[in-house]
LONU-187836 format. One line per field, with one value per atom (N, C-alpha, C, O): residue in three letters; residue number from 1; atom name; y, x, z. Coordinates in nm, 4 decimals, m for minus. Atoms other than C-alpha are relative to their C-alpha. Layout:
koldren: (ALA  ...)
marba: (NUM  ...)
domar: (CA  ...)
y: (Y  ...)
x: (X  ...)
z: (Z  ...)
This chain:
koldren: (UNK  UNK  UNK  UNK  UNK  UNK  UNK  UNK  UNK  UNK  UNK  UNK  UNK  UNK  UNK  UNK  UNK  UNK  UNK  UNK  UNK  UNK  UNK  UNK  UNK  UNK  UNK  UNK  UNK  UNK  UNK  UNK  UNK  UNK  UNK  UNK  UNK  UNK  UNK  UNK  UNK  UNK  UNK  UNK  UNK  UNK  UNK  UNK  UNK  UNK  UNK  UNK  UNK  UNK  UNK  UNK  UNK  UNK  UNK  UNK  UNK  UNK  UNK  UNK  UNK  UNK  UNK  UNK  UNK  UNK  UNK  UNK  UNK  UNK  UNK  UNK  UNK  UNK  UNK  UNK  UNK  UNK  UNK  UNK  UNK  UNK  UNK  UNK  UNK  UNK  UNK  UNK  UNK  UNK  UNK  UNK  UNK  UNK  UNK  UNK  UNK  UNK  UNK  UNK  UNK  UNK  UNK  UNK  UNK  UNK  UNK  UNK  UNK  UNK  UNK  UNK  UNK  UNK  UNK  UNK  UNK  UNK  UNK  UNK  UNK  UNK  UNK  UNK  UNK  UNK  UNK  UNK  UNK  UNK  UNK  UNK  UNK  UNK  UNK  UNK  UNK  UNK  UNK  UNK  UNK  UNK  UNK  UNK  UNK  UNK  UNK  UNK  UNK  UNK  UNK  UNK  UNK  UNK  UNK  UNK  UNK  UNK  UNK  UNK  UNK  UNK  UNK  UNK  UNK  UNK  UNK  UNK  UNK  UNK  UNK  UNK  UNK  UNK  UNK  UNK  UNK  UNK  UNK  UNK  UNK  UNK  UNK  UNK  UNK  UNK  UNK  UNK  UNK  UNK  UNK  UNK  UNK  UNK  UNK  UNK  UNK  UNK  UNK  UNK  UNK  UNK  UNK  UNK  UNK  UNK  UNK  UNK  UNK  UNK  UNK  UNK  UNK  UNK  UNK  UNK  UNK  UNK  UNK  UNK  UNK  UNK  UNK  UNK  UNK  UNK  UNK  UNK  UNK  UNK  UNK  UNK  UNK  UNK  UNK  UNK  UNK  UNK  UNK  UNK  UNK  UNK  UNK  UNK  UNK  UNK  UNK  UNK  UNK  UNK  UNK  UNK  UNK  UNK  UNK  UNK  UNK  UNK  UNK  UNK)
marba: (1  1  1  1  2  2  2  2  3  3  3  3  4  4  4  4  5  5  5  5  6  6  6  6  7  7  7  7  8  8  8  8  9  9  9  9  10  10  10  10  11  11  11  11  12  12  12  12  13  13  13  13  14  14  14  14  15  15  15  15  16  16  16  16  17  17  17  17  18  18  18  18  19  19  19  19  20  20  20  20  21  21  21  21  22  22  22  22  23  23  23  23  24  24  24  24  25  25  25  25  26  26  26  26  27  27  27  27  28  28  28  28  29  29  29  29  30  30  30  30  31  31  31  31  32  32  32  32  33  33  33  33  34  34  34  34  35  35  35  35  36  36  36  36  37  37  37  37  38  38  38  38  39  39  39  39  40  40  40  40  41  41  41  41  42  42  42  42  43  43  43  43  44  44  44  44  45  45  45  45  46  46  46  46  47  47  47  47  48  48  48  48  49  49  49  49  50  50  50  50  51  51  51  51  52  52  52  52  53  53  53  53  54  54  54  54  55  55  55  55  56  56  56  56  57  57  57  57  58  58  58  58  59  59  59  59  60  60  60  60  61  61  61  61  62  62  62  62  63  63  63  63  64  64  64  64  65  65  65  65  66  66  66  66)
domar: (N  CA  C  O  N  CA  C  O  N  CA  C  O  N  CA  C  O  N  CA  C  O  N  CA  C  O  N  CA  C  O  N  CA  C  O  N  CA  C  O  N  CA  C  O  N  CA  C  O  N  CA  C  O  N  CA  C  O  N  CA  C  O  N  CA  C  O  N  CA  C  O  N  CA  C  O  N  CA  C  O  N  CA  C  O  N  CA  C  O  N  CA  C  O  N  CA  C  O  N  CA  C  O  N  CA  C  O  N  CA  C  O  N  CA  C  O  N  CA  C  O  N  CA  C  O  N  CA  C  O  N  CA  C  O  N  CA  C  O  N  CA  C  O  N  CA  C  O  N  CA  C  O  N  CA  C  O  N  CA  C  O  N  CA  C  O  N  CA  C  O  N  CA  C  O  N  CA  C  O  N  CA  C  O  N  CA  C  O  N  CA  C  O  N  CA  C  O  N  CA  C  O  N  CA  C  O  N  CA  C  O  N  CA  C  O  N  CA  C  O  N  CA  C  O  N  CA  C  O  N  CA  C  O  N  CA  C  O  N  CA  C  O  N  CA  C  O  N  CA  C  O  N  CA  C  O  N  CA  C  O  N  CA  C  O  N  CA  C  O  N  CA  C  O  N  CA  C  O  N  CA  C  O  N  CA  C  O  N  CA  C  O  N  CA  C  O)
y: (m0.0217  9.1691  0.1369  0.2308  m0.1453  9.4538  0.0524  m0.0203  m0.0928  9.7125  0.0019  0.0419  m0.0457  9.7401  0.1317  0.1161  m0.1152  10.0509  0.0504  0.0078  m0.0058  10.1883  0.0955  0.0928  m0.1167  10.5138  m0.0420  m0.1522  0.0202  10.5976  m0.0200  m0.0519  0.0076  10.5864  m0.1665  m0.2217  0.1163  10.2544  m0.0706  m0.1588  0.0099  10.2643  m0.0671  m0.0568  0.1119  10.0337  0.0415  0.0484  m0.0329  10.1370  m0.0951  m0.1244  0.0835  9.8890  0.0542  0.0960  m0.0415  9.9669  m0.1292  m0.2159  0.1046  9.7672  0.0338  0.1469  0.0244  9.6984  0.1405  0.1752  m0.1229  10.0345  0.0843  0.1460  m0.0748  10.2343  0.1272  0.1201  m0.0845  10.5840  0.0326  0.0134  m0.0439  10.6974  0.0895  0.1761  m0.0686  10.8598  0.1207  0.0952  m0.1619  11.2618  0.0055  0.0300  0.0054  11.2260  m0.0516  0.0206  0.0537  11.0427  0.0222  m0.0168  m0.0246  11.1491  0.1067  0.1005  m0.1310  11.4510  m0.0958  m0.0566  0.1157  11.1024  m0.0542  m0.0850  0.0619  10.9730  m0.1804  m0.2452  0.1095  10.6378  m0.1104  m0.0866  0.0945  10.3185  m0.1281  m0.1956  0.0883  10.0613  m0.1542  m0.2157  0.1931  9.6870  m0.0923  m0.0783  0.0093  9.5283  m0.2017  m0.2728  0.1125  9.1953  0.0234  0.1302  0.0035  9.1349  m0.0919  m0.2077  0.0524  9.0864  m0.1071  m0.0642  0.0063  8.8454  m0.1002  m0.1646  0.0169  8.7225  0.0540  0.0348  m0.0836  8.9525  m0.0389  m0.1105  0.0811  8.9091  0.0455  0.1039  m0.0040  8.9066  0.1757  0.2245  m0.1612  9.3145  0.0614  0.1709  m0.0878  9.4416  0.0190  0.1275  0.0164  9.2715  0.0923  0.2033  m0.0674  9.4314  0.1699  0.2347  m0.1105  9.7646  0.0682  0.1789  m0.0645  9.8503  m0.0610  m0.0457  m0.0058  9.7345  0.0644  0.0911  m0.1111  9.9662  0.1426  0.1872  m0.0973  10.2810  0.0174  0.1206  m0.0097  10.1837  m0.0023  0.0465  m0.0020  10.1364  m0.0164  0.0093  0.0505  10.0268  0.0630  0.0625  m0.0124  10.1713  m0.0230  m0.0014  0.0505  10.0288  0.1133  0.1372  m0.0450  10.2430  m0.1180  m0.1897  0.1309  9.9964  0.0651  0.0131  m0.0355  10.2058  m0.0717  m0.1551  0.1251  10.0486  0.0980  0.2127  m0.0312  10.1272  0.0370  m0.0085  0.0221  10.1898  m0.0989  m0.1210  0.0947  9.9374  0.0557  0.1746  m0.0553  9.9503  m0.0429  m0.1576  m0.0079  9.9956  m0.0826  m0.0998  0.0965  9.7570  0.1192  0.1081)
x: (m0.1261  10.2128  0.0553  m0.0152  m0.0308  10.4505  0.1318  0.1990  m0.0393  10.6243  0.2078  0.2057  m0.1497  11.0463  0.0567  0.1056  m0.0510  11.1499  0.1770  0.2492  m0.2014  11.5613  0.0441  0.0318  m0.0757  11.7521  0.1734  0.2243  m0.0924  12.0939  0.0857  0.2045  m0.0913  12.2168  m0.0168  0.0443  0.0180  12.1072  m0.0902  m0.0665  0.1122  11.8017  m0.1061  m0.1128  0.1221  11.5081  m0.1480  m0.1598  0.1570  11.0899  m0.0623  m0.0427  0.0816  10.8666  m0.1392  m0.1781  0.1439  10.4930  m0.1102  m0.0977  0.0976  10.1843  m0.0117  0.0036  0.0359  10.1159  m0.0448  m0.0820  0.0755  9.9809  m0.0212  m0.1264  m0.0176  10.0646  0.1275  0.2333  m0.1292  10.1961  0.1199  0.0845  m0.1071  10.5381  m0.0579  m0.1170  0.0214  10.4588  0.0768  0.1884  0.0122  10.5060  0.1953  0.2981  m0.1276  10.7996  0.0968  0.1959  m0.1098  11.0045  m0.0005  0.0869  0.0286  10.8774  0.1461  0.1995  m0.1376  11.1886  0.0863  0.1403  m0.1400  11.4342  m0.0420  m0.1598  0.0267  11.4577  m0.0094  0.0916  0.0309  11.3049  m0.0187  m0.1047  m0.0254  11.3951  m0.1041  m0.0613  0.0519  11.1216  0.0878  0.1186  m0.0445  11.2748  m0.0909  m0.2110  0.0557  11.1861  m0.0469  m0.0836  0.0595  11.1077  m0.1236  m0.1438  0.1512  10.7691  0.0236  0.0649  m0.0432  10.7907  m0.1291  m0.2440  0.1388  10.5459  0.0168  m0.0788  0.0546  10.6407  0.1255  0.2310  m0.1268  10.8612  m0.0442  m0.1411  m0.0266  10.9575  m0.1496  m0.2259  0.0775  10.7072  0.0264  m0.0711  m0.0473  10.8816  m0.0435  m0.0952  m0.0129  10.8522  m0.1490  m0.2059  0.1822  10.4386  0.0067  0.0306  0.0550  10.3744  0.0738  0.0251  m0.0375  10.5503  m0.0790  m0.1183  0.0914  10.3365  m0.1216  m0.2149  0.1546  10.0288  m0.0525  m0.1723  0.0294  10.1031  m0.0239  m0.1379  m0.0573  10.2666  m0.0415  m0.0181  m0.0098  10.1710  0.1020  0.0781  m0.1424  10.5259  0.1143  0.1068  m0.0899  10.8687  0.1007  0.0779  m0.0989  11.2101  0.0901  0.0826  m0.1606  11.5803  0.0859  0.0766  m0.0975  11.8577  0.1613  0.1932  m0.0817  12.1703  0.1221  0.2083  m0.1488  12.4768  0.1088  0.1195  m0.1092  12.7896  0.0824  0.1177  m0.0712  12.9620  0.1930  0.2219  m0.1804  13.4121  0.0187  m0.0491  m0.0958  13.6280  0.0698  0.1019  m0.0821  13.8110  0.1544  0.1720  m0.1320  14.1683  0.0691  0.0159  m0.0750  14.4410  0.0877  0.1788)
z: (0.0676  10.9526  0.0394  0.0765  m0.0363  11.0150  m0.1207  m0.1939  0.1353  10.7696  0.1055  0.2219  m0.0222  10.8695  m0.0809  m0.1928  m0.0356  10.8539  0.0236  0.1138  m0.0644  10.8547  m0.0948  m0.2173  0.0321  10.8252  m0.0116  0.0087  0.0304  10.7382  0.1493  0.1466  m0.1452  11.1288  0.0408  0.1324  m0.0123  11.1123  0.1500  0.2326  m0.0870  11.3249  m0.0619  m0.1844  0.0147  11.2936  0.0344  0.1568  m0.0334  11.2972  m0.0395  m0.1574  m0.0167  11.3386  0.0408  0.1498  m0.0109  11.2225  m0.0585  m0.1450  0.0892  11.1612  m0.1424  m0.1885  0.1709  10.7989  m0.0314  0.0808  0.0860  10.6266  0.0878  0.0711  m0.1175  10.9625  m0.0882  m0.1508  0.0623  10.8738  0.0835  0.1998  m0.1033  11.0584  0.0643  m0.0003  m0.1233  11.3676  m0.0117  m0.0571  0.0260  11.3534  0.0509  m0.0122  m0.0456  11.5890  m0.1043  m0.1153  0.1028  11.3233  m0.1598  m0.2373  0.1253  11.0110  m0.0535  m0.1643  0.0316  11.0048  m0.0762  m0.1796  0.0290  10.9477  m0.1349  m0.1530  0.1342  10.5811  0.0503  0.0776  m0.0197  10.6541  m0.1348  m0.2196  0.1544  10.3552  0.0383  0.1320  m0.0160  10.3583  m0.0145  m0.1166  0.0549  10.4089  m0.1322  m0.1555  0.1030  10.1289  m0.0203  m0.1138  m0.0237  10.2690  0.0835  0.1412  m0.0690  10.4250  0.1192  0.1125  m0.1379  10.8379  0.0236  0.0127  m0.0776  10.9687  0.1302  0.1734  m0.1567  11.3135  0.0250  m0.0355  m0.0850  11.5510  0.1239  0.1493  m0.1522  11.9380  0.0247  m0.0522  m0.0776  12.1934  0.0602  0.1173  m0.0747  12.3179  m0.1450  m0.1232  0.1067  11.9600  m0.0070  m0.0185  0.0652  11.9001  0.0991  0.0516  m0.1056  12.2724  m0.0031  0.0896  0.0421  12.1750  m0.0964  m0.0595  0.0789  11.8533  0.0548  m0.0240  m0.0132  12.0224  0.0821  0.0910  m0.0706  12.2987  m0.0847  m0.0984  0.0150  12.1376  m0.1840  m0.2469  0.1194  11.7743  m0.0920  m0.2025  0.0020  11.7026  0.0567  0.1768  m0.0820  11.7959  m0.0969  m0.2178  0.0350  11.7297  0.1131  0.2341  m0.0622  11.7985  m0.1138  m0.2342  0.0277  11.7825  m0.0142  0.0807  0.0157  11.6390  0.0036  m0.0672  0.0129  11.6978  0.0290  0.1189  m0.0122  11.6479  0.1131  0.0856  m0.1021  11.9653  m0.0473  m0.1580  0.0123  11.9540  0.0959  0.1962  m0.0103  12.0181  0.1159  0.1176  m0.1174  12.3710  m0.0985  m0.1396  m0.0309  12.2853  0.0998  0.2095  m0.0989  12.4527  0.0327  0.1148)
């Protein structure tokens, strides 16, 4: 199972179950999802089983102008 993770910039951490935030990200006010994950992609599993973790940045891009 894995823990979801999400700040106010609207970024995403992805940790195993009872995994603490990684040092690097701990500075960011991190809001636990409050549903319980239990199957993610095949890039996310192979991400925390490398690195112990996975984060997506979700910025909403601007709008091209006509």
């Amino acid at each position: 199972m894995f823990d979801v993770y999400r700040n106010g910039k609207r970024d995403l951490l992805v940790l195993r179950t009872g995994s603490a935030i990684p040092g690097a990200y701990s500075a960011n006010k991190w809001r636990k999802s409050r549903k319980r994950i239990l199957k993610v992609s095949d890039e996310i599993r192979s991400s925390v089983q490398r690195q112990g973790y996975y984060v997506r940045c979700l910025q909403v891009g601007k709008k091209a102008s006509i």
